[in-house]
LUMDO-736131 format. One line per field, with one value per residue (C-alpha): x, y, z. Coordinates in pm, 1 decimal, decimal comma, always signed. Each point is the difference from the previous one (the first is absolute). Last residue first. Example, Ala and Ser with C-alpha at 12.3 -4.5 7.8 and 13.67 -1.06 7.14 Angstrom:
LUMDO-736131
X <- c(+1367,0;-137,0) $
Y <- c(-106,0;-344,0) $
Z <- c(+714,0;+66,0) $
//
This chain:
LUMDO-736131
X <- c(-1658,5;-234,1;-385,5;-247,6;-333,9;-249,4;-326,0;-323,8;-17,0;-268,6;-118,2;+349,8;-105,4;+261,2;+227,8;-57,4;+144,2;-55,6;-351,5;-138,2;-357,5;-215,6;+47,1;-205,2;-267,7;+0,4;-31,8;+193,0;+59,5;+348,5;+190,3;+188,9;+217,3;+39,9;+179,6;+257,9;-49,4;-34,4;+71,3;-229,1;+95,0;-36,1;-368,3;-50,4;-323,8;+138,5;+284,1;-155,2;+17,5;+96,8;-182,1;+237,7;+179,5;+239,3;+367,5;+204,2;+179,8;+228,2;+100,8;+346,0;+22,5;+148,0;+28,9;+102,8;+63,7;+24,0;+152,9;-6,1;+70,9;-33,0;+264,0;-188,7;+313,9;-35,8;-136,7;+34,3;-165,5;-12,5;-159,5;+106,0;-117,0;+329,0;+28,4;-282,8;+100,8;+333,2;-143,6;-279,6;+317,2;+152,5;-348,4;+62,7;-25,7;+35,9;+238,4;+262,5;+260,6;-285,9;-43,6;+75,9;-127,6;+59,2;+359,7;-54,2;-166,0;-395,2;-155,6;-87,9;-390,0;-183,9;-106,7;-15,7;-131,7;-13,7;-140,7;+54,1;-100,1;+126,3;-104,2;+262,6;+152,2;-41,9;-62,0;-394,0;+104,5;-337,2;-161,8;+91,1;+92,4;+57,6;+12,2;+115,3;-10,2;+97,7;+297,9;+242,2;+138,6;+92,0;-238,7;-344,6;+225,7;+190,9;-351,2;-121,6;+304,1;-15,5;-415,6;+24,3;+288,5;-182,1;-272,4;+181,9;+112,4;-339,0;-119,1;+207,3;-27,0;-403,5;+79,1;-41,7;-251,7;-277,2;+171,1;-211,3;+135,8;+130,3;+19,0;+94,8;+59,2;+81,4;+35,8;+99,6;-197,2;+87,1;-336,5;+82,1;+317,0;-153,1;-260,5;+247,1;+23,9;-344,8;+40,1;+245,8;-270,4;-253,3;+268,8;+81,5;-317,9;-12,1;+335,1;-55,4;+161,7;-387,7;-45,2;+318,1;+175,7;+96,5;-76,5;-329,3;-42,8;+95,3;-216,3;-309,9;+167,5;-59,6;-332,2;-105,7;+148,5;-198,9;-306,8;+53,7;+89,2;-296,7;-228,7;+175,6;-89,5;-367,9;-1,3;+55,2;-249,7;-268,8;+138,7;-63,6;-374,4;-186,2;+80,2;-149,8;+140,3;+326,3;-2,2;-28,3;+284,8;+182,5;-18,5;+53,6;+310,3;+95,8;-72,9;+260,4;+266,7;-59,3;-4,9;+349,4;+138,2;-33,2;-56,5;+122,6;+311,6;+83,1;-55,3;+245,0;+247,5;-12,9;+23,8;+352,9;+107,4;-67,5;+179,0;+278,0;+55,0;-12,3;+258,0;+211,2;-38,3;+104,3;+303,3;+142,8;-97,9;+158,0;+298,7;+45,8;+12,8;+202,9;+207,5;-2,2;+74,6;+284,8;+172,0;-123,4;+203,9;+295,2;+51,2;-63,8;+284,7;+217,7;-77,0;+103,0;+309,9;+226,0;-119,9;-15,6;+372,3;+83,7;-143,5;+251,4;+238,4;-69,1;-67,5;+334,6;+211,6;-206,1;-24,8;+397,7;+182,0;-262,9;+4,4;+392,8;+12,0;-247,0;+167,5;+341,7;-207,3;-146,1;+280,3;+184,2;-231,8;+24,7;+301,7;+308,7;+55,2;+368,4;+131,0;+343,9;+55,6;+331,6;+274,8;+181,5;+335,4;+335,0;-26,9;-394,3;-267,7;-308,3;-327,6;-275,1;-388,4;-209,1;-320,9;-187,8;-267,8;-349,4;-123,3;+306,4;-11,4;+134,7;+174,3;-162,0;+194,3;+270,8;-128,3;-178,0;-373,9;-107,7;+172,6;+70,2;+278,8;+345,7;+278,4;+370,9;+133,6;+363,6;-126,1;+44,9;-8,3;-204,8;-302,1;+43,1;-77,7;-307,7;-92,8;-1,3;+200,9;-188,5;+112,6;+356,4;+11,3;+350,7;-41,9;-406,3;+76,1;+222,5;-248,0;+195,4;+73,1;+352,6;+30,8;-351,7;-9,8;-194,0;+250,8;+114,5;+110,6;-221,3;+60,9;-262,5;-62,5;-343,3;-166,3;+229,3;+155,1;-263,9;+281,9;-27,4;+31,6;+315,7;+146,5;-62,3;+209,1;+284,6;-41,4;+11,9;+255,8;+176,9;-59,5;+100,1;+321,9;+222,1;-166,9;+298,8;-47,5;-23,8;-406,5;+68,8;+270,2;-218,2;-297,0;+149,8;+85,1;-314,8;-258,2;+77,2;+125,2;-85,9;-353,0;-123,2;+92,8;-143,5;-318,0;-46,5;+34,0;-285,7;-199,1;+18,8;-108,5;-311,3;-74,4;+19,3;-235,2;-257,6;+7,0;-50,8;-322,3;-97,3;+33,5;-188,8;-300,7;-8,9;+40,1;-264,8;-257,4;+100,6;-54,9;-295,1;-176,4;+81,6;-107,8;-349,8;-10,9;+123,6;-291,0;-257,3;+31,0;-8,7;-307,3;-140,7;+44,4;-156,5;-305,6;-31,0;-4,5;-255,5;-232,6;-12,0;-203,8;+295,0;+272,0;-215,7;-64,1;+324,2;+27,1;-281,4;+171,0) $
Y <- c(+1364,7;-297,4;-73,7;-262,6;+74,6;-26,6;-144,3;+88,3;+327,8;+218,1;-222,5;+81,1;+340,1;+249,0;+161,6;+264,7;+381,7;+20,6;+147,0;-321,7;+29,3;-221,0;-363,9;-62,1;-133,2;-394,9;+2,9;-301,2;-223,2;+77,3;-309,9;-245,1;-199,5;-386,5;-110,9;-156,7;-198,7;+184,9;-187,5;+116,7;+254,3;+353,7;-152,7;-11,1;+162,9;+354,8;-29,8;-98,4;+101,4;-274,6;+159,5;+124,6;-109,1;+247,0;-8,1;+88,6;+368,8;+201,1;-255,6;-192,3;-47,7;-292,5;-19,4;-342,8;-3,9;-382,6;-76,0;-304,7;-323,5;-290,2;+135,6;+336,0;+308,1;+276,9;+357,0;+152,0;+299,6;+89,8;+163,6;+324,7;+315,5;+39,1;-363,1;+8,0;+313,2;-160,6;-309,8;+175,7;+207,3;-332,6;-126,7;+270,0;+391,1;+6,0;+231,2;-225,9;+77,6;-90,0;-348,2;-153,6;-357,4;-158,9;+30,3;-319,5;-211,4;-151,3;-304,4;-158,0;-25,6;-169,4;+260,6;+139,9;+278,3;-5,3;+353,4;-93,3;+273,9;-49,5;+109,2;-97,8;-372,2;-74,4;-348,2;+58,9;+243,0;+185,9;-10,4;-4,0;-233,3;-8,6;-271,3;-16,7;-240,7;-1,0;+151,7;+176,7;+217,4;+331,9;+260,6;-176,4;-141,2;+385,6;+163,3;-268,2;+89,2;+387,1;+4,2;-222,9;+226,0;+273,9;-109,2;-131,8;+333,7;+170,6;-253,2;+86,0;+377,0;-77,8;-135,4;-355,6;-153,8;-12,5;-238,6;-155,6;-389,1;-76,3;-334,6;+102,4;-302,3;+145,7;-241,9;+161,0;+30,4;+404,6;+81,7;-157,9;+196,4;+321,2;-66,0;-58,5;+341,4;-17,0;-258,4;+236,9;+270,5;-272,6;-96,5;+375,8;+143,1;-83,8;+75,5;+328,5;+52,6;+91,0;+67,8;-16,6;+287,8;-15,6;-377,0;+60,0;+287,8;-202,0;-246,4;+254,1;+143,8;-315,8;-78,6;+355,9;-88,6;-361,6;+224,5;+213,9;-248,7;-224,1;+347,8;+7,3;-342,5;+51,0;+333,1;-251,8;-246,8;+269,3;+191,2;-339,2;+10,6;+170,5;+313,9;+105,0;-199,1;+72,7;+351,8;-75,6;-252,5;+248,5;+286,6;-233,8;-104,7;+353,3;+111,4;-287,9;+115,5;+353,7;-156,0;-187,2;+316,8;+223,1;-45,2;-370,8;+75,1;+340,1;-259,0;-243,0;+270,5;+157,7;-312,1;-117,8;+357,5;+7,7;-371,6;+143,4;+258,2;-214,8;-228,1;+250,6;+147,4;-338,8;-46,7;+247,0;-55,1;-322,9;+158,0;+235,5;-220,3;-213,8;+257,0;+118,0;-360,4;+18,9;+293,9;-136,9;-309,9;+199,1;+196,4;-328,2;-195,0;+371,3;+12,1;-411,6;+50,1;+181,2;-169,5;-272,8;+13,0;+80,0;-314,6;-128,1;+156,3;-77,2;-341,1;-90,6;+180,0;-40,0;-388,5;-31,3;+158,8;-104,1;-341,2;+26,3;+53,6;-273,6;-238,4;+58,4;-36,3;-312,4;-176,4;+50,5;-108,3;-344,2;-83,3;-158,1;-367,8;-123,5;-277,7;-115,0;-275,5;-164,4;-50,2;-344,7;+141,5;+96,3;+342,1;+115,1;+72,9;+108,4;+7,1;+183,0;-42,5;+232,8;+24,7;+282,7;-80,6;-11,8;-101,0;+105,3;+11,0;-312,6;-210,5;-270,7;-318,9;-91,7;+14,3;+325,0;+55,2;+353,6;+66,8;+310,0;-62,2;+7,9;-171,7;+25,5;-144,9;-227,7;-300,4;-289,6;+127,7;+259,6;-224,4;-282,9;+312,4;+115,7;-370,9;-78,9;-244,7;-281,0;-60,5;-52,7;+128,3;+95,1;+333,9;+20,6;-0,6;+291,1;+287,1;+271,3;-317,1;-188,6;-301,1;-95,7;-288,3;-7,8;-225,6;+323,2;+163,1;+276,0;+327,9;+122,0;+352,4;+131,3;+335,1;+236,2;+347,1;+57,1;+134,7;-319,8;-233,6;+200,8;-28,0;-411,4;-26,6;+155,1;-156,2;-352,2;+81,0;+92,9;-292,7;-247,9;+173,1;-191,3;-357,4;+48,8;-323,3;+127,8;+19,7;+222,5;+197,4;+18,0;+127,0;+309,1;+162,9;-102,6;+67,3;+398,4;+152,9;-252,2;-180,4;+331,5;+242,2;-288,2;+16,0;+345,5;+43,9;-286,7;+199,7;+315,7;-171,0;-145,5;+338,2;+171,0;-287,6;+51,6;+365,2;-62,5;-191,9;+236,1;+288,1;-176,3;-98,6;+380,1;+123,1;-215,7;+60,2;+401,6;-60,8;-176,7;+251,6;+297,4;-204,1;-30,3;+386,2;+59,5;-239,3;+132,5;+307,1;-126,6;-151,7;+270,7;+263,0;-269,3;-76,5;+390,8;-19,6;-247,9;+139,8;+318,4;+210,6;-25,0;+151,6;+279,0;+89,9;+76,2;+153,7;+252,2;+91,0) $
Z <- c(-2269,4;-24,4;-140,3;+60,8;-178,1;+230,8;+68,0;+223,5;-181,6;+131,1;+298,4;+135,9;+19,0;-135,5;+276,1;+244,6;+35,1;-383,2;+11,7;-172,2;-179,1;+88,8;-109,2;-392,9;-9,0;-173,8;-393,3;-26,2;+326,6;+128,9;-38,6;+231,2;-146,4;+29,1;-338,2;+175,0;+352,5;+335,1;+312,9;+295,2;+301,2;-270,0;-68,2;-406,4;-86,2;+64,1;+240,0;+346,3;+355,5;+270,9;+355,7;+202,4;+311,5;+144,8;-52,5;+289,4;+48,6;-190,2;-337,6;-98,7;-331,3;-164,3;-412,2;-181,4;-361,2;-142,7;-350,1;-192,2;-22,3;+280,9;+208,3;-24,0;-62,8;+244,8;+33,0;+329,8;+169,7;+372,7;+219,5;+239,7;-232,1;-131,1;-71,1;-197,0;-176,9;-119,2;-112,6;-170,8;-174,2;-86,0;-158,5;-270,9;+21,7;-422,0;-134,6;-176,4;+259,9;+236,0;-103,8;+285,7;+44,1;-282,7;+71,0;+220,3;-236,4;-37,4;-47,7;-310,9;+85,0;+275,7;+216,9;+387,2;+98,8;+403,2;+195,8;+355,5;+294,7;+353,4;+388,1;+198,8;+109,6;-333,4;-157,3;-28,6;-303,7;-59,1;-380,8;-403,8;-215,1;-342,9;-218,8;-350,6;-262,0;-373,9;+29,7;-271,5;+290,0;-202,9;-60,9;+147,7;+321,5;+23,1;+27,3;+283,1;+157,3;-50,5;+101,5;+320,0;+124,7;-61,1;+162,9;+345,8;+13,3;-14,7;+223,1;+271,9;-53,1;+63,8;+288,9;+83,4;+250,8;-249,9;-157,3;-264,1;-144,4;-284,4;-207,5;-384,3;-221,8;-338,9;-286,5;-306,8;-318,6;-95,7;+140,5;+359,8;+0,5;-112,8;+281,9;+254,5;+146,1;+70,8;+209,7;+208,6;-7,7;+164,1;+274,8;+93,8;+67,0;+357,3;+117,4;-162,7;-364,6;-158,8;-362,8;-137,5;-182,9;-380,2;+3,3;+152,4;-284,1;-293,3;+59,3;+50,6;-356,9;-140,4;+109,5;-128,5;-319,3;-21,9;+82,7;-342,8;-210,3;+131,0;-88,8;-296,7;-96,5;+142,1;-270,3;-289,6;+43,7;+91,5;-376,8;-142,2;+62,4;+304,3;+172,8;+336,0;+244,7;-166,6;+66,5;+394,8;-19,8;-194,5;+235,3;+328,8;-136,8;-123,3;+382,6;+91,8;-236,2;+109,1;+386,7;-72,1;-199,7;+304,5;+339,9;-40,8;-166,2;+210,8;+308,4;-80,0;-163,5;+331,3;+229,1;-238,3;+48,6;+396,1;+6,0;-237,9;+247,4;+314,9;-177,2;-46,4;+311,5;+176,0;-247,0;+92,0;+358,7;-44,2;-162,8;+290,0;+241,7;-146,3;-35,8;+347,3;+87,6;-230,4;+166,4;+389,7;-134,3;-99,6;+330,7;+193,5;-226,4;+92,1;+362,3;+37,1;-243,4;+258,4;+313,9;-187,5;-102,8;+364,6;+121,8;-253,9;+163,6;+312,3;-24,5;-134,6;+220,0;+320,5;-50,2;-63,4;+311,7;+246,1;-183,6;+29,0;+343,6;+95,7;-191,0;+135,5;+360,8;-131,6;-110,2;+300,3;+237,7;-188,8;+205,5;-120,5;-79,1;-95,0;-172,8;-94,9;-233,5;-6,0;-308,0;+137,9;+264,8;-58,3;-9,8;+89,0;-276,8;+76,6;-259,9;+131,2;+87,9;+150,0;+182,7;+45,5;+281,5;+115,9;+372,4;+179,7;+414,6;+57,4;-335,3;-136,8;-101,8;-167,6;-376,4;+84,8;-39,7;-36,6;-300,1;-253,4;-272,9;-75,4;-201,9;-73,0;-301,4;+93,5;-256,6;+214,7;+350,5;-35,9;-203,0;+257,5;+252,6;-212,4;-89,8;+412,1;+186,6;+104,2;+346,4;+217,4;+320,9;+113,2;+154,5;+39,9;+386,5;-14,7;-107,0;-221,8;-231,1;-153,9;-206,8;-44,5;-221,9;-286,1;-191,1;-194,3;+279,1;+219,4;+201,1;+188,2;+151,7;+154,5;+58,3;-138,6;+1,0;+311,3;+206,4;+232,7;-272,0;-185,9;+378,3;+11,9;-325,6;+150,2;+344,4;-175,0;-225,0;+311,7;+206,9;-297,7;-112,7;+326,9;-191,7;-260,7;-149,1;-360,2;+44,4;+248,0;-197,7;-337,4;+266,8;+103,9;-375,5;-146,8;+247,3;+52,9;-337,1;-253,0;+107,6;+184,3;-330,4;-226,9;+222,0;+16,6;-254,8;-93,6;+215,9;-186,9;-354,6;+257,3;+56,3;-326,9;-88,2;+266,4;-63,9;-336,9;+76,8;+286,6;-306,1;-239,8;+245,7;+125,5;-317,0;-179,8;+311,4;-90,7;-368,4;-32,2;+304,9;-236,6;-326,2;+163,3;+104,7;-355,6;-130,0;+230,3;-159,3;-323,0;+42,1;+202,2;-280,0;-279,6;+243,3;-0,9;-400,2;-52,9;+286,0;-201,0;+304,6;+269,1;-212,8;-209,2;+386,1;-26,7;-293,1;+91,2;+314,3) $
//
């Protein structure tokens, strides 16, 4: 039960099933409409190598014989070639019998008025005459005329040779009845065979292709949940160690602060000088461990928050001298698993353009796809730098999750992932979510001096002012303050 609802919940893997599924039922329908057209086309030629038997039997056993006497003067033979070729008519042997010279006279004919008529004889009789080979093919328009009651026929062309006379052509038409019924029979014969045994190959393989993909849904399954409680755990760590930090040495640090600024009020000289350096020590530490403790765990991954904690994953960026644009707007509308997504994958590509891109612009955007029919988060990053390669993407032989395993989890969770080369230079990372419901309109909420919606230029950080109080204490269940640390140090598995 659990693999198959594995099936329907991996998306990727159920449009895999009905893709092949709809290929065998495809290649079922190819292969009967190929059976049924190959087996009326050899029906059609087994029937027109019948006919022209049929033909050379007719020419050499009936007409031959008869007609050398009548056209040898014996006029006796005429009646009784013409009963003999008038029974073969009425049995439904043929349809119509001419026999032609090589002047395109008609020397002898079933019907006695075309006896005698001379017209352009045709290549397939020319053909019989001068070369003996013995031709057939469909018609529906015979060189004498149309014949009652027969709208297609075989028509057949034979060489026939008489003692003492010019080589003649004999030609017969037979009915196209024929054809069909030998078609018929061996469609019924063919169309069964083939499609029923390789119906009977899906039969066999259809349970077993099922069988497998329930197998590797369940694994799927099981991986993303893997993966799922893993990142849960490292989320309670990373929330633990944020609030230990804060709890602890941050408010020491900050007490110490306090402690020196409070001493130094009091002491003049060089020793003053000296204590306000430790005290800028001192507060520059506290600063760094508020840094430390976004990056550790975020302040707020709501819908809301998310545009001000993905500026402040541009700060080490921004210090390094690059160019960060970032233009994000709040979406209330998104859940707060949305967002935490749409973080991470903010935080591993901006990571992978500070390791490895070599750019000196980046832009990320952030904000509601008004392309999609349903409700749809974009998260753009886009840079400038040397772009990136293919097997950059997984790195988890090395032990690092990698953009590959964002990849996987969007698609897992129904959006999609995909990192592509800029034609212009550069890499571009491109993250859809679909959300619940609609987005609401919210106020825009800024990130520290710089507004999360307005391009950010280098050098524009946003620092705690020295000596400020420090947050309450943390009791681990919620993150640091953002007011704590507006920046961040950008950091990746």
């Amino acid at each position: 039960m659990a693999d198959r609802a594995g099936v329907r919940a991996n998306p990727r893997i159920r449009r895999s099933l009905i893709t092949y599924l709809g290929a065998a039922a495809l290649v079922l329908v190819v292969v009967a409409v190929g059976a049924v057209l190959v087996g009326r086309q050899v029906a059609q030629d087994e029937a027109l190598r019948d006919a022209e038997r049929v033909a050379q039997r007719t020419a050499n056993l009936v007409v031959a014989p008869l007609l050398t006497e009548v056209l040898s003067g014996n006029a006796a033979r005429r009646p009784e070639l013409d009963r003999a070729v008038a029974n073969r008519i009425r049995d439904g042997s043929i349809a119509e019998l001419v026999v032609w010279d090589r002047t395109g006279t008609v020397i002898y004919s079933d019907d006695i008025t075309e006896i005698g008529e001379r017209i352009p004889i045709p290549e397939e009789a020319a053909a019989a005459i001068d070369t003996g080979v013995v031709t057939s093919d469909v018609t529906d328009a015979p060189e004498t005329g149309p014949i009652p009651g027969s709208d297609r026929l075989v028509e057949v062309y034979a060489p026939l040779r008489l003692p003492g006379q010019a080589p003649l052509a004999f030609e017969i038409y037979l009915g196209y009845d024929r054809v069909e019924t030998t078609a018929n029979n061996l469609v019924l014969r063919i169309v069964p065979l083939a499609v029923g045994a390789l119906l009977l190959l899906q039969l066999v393989q259809t349970p077993i292709t099922v069988s497998l993909a329930r197998r590797v849904a369940g694994h799927e399954a099981e991986r993303a949940a893997l993966l799922e409680r893993a990142l849960s755990a490292s989320e309670r760590e990373r929330r633990q160690i944020a609030a230990d930090l804060h709890d602890g040495v941050v408010q020491d640090l900050a007490g110490a602060g306090y402690a020196l600024a409070a001493v130094g009020r009091r002491v003049d000289g060089p020793a003053a000088a000296g204590l306000e350096h430790v005290g800028k020590v001192v507060r520059g530490a506290v600063e760094s461990l508020r840094r430390l403790m976004v990056d550790i765990y975020p302040p707020d991954l709501s819908g809301a928050g998310l545009p001000g904690a993905i500026d402040d994953l541009a700060e080490p960026l921004r210090r390094s001298g690059t160019t960060v644009h970032v233009r994000a707007e709040q979406l209330p509308g998104a859940s707060s698993e949305v967002a935490a997504v749409l973080y991470r994958v903010a935080r591993e590509t901006l990571a992978n353009v500070a390791k490895h891109s070599q750019a000196s612009t980046v832009e990320v955007d952030l904000g509601p796809d008004p392309a999609a029919a349903t409700p749809t988060v974009v998260l753009r990053v886009a840079d400038d730098g040397i772009g990136i390669r293919p097997e950059q993407l997984d790195k988890r032989a090395e032990g690092h999750l990698g953009l590959r395993l964002l990849i996987d989890r969007m698609a897992d969770q129904g959006g999609e992932l995909r990192i592509e080369a800029r034609p212009e230079g550069g890499t571009v990372a491109l993250a859809r979510m679909p959300v619940a419901g609609p987005f609401e309109p919210a106020p825009t909420r800024a990130a520290g001096p710089n507004a999360a919606t307005a391009d950010v230029t280098p050098g524009t950080t946003s620092a705690e002012a020295p000596g400020a109080d420090p947050a309450p204490p943390n009791s681990g269940d919620q993150a640091p303050s953002r007011a704590a640390a507006p920046g961040s140090a950008s950091r990746t598995d």
